[in-house]
N, C-alpha and C positions, 0 to 999 in steps of 0.2 A: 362602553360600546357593546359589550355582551347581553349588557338590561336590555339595551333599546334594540339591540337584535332579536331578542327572545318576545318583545314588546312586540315588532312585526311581524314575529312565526302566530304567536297568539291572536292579532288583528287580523292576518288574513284567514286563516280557517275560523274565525268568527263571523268576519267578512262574506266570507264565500257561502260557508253555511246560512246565513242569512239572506242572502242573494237566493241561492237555491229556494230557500221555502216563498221568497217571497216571488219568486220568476213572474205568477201570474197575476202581481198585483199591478196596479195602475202607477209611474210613475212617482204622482202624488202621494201618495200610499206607501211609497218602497222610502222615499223621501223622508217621513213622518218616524219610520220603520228607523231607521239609522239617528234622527235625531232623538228618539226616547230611548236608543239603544248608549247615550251618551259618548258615543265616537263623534271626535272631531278632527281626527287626520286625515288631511285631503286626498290621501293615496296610500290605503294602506297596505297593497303590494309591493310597494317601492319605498323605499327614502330618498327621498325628491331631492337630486339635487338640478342647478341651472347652470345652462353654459350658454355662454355670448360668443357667437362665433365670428370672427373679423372675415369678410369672403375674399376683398378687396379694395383696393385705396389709390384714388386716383388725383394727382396733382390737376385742376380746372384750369392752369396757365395757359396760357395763347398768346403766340407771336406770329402776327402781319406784319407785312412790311411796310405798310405807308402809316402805320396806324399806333403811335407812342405809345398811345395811352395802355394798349394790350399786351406793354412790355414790363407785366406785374409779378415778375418772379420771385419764388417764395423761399428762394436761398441763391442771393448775386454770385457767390462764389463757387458753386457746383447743383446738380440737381438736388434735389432733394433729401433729407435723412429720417424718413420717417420712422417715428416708434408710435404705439400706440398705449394708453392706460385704461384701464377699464375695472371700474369697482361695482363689485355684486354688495350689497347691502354694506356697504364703507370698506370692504375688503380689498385690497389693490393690487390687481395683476400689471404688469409692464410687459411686453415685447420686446422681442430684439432689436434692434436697431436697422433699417433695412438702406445701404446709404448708396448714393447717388444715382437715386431712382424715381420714374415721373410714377409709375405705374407698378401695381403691385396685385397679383391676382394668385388667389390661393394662398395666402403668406402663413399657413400652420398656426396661426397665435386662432385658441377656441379656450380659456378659462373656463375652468369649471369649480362651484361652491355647492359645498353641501347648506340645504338652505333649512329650518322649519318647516315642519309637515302639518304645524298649524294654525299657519299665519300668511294669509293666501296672498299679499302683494310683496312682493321681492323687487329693491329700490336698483337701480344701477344708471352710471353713470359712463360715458364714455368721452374719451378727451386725443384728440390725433395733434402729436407736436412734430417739427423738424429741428433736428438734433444741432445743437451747433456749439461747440468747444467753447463759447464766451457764454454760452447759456440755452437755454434750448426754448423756443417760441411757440406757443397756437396756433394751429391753425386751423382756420375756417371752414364748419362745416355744418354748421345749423344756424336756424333763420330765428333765433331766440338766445343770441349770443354764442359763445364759443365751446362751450360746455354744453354736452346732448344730454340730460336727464329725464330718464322713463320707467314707468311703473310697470313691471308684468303682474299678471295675473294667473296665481299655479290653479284656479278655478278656470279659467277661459285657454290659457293659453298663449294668449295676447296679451301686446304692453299698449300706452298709451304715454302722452308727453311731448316732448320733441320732435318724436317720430309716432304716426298711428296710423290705423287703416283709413284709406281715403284721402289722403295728404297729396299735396301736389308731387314732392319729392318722389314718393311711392313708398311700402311698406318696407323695412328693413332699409331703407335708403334715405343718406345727409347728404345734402345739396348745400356747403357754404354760400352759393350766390342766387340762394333763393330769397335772402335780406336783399336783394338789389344792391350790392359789394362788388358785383361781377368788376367792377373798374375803378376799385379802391384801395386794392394792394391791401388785401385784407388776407393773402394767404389762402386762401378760397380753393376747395378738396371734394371729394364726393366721395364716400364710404359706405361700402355695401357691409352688411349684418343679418343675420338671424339669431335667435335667442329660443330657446325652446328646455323642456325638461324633459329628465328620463320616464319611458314610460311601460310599463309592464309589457304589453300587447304590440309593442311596436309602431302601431298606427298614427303617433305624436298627438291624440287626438285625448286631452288630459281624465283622468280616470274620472272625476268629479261631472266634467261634461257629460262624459258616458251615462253616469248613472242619472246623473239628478235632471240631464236635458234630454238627452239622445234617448236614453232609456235602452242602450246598447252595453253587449258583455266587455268589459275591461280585462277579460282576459282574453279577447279573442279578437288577431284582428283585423280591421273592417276593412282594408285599403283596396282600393278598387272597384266598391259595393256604391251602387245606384239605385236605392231601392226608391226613390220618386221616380225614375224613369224620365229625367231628363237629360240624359247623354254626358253629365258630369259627375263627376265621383265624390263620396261624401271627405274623402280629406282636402278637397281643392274648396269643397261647400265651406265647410268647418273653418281652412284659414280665413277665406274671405269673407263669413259672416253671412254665409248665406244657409238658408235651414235645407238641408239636405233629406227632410222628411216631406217637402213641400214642393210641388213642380214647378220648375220657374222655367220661362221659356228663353233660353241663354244666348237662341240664335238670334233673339231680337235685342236681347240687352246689352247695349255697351254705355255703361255709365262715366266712361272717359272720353266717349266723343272722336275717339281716335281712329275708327273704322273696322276696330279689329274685335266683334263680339265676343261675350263672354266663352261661348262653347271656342273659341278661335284661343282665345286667351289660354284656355285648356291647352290647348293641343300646344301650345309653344311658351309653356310655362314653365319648362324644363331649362329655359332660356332664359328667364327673368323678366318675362313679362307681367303685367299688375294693372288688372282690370279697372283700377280706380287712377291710373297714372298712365299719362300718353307714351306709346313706344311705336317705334318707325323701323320694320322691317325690311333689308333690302338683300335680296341674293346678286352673285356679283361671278360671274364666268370669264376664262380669259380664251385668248390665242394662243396657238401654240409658237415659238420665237420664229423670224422669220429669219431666213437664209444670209440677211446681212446681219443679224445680230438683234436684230430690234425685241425685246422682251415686253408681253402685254401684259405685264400686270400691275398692282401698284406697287409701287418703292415702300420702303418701308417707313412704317410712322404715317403715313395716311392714314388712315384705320382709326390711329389713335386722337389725330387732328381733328378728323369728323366726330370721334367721339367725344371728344371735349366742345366743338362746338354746338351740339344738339344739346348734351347733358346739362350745359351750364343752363339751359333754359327749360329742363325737367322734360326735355322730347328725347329718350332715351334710343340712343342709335343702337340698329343689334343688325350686321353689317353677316351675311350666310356665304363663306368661305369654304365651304364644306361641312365645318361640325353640325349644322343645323337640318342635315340632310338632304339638299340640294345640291349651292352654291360649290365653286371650284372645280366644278369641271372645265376640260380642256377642250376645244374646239379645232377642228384642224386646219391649221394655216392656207389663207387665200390670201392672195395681193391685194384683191381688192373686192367689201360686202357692199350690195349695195341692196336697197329696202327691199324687196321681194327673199331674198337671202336674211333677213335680218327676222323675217316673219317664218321661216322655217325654221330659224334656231331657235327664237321663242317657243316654237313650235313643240322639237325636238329636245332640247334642254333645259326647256323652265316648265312647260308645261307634261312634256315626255307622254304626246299625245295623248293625252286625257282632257276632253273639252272641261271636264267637271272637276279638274284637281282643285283642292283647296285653299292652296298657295296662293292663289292669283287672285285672292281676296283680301290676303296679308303682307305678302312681302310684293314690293314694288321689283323690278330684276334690269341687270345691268349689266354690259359686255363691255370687254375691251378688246379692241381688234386691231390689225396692222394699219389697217385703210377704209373707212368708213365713205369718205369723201372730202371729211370738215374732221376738226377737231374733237366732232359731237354734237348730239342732236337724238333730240326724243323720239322712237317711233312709234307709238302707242303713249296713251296717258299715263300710263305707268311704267312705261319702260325706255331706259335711252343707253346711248354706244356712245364710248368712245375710241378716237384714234390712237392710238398708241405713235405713230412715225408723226402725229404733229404735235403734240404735249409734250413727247420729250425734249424738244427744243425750247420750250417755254419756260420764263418768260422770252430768254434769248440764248441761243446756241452755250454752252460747256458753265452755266452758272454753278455755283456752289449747291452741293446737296442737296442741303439745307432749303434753298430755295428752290427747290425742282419739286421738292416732295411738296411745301406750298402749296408751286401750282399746279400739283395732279387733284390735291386736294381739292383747290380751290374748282378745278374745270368739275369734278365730280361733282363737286357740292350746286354749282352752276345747274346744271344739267337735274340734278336731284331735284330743284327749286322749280321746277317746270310739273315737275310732277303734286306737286303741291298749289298748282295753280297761281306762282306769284307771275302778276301780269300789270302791274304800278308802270306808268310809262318809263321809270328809267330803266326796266328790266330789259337787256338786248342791245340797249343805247349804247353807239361806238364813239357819241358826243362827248370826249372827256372833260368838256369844261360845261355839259349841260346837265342839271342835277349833281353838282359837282359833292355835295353832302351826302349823297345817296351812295354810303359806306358800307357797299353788298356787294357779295363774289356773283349776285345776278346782272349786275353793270360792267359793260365788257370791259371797262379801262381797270377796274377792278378784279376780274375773274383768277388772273395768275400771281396773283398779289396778296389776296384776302380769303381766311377758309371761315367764313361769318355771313349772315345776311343783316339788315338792316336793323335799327331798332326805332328808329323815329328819332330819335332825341335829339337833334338835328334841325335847323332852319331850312327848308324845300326837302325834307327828308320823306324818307316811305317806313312804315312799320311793317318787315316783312315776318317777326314771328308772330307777330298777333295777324297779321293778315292769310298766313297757311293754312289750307284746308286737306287736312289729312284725309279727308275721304273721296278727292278729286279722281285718283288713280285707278277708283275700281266703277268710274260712271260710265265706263265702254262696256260693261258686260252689261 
């Protein structure tokens, strides 16, 4: 340990000293400079080591009620027991055990291996089970079998394999039912990650880049620096693979189709947005309770209903409650809004009088009130209410929980599903025996029943995830 420490005191002021003389050479040159200088340690201010960080781990389960097929639970006898394994170049960490839980965010498990400083791909493997006393099970979370294996690169930065940039899933994200498992009782999970190494300068932007791409100091660092002068910063450039010495026009790019550009994807990336992977932002305000008791907001477990059913099909739901900067404000109780009212709270709370805020290009906005009129209903193409005094009785006066929370989900999801322009004749239809296959919370015999929209697969069926158009919501401005 003391050689190879005294071996880094020695490479970095050889390092640096050489950097210095060569400051004014050309990239190619400084390049040429270190390979006849016979250094081949990728970082020789640091000893590299990698950590895989687990962020969180979400059970893809869903239960409707008319619908068996979606009753694919991945432990019959309790929720879930997740642990997690994760091997840095055959090395094997375990996590604790996290037990009867759908959802797990933040769960502390980040491994870290000191790895070679001269041997630039670093293997690892990742494997999510549920624990179970007769033996412990797989489960599902990559679209190449059950086991995620991926390559980093302590040169780039980036891994590739089961997960890479540009994947439907998104970067650092497994999606079990992206094999098309979603209805096979296959155990089916989504696990969020990042994997990154230590890095002298802080910037995460690996030392080799620096010198041999970037042609920027690895001692100094660059986060926040835009020197293209296109309104995004060179560590958001660097993850996503875009050259940050080069102008790219970000306002016009959005290479996921999802309506949300790249400079937007910036600005709400702090959130897990992934310019190359669809995401659907929605801000969400309520009422204040009303005098008989009535509470507008949602129950709890909505949230996560919705977000299971977007996720499973890789349209990641990011639902603004507050943390995102908006969402969760309080409104003050009326008996009863009605559309001219509904246009000054947009007004006043989502837009907070700025005709030009930037929101109202990204996140779609959503109220819940005492008394709208109806149950709900869009007022603008991106924006709808609901009632709070008629959902809470739905599907029928004093039901179980469990089915209440359903159908708030499901009237949200309903109502959300206008905003995406689905408009198949059975959307609205109070005909319960006409498009009777048309197995979407957009068909009203469905709505209090089902937190899903359609998928085709069905004889007189609609395909409503391939039929959503994510950039419906912002064609009024």
């Amino acid at each position: 340990m003391k050689k190879k420490f005294l071996k880094k005191v020695i490479l970095t002021l050889f390092t640096t000293a050489l950097f210095i003389f060569t400051v004014s050479a050309s990239p190619t040159e400084y390049e040429q400079s270190v390979e006849l200088s016979g250094l081949q340690d990728l970082d020789p201010l640091v000893d590299l080591e990698i950590t895989v960080e687990i962020q969180a781990i979400r059970s893809l389960q869903k239960f409707d009620f008319p619908n068996p097929r979606t009753l694919e639970a991945i432990d019959w006898l309790s929720d879930p027991d997740f642990f997690v394994k994760v091997f840095i170049n055959d090395q094997e960490f375990v996590s604790d055990i996290w037990h009867n839980t759908k959802y797990i965010y933040n769960p502390n498990f980040s491994p870290t291996l000191d790895v070679s400083d001269e041997e630039e791909f670093v293997n690892i493997k990742i494997q999510l089970f549920d624990w179970n006393s007769v033996g412990n099970r797989l489960c599902d979370i990559s679209a190449n079998g059950k086991d995620v294996e991926l390559t980093y690169s302590l040169k780039t930065g980036h891994w590739s394999g089961d997960d890479m940039l540009s994947d439907s899933s998104g970067y650092g994200r497994l999606n079990g039912c992206t094999d098309g498992s979603m209805y096979k009782l296959q155990r089916d999970c989504e696990l969020w990650f990042n994997i990154y190494q230590n890095d002298y300068d802080g910037d995460g932007i690996p030392y080799w880049t620096e010198v041999n791409v970037y042609g920027t100091d690895p001692q100094i660092d660059n986060t926040g620096e835009d020197t293209d002068n296109d309104d995004v910063p060179i560590e958001w450039e660097w993850k996503w693979d875009y050259d940050p010495f080069k102008k790219d026009n970000h306002y016009y790019l959005d290479p996921d189709n999802d309506g949300v550009d790249n400079l937007e994807e910036y600005y709400v990336s702090q959130w897990g947005s992934d310019p190359f992977r669809e995401d659907i932002f929605i801000e969400l305000d309520y009422m204040e309770e009303s005098p008989d008791g009535v509470i507008s907001t949602l129950p709890e477990g909505v949230e996560e209903l919705l977000s299971t059913a977007f996720n499973r099909f890789d349209k990641i739901f990011h639902i603004d409650v507050g943390p995102m900067g908006g969402g969760g404000e309080i409104i003050p109780f009326d008996d009863y809004i009605g559309r001219h009212d509904l246009d000054d709270i947009y007004w006043e709370y989502f837009l907070h009088e700025d005709e030009y805020n930037w929101r109202k290009s990204v996140f779609r906005y959503s109220l819940i009130v005492y008394d709208p009129g109806k149950a709900g209903y869009n007022f603008r193409r991106g924006a709808f209410v609901l009632g709070s005094n008629y959902v809470k009785n739905k599907p029928i006066p004093s039901v179980p929980k469990k089915m209440q929370t359903i159908a708030w989900a499901g009237v949200y999801m309903h109502e959300m599903g206008h905003t995406f322009d689905l408009s198949n004749p059975g959307v609205d239809n109070p005909n319960i025996w006409e498009y009777l296959n048309y197995k979407s919370c957009m068909k009203y015999a469905y709505c209090y029943f089902l937190v899903d929209y359609s998928d085709g697969s069905r004889v007189m069926d609609f395909n409503d995830w391939e039929d959503m158009d994510l950039k419906h919501f912002q064609r009024e401005w």
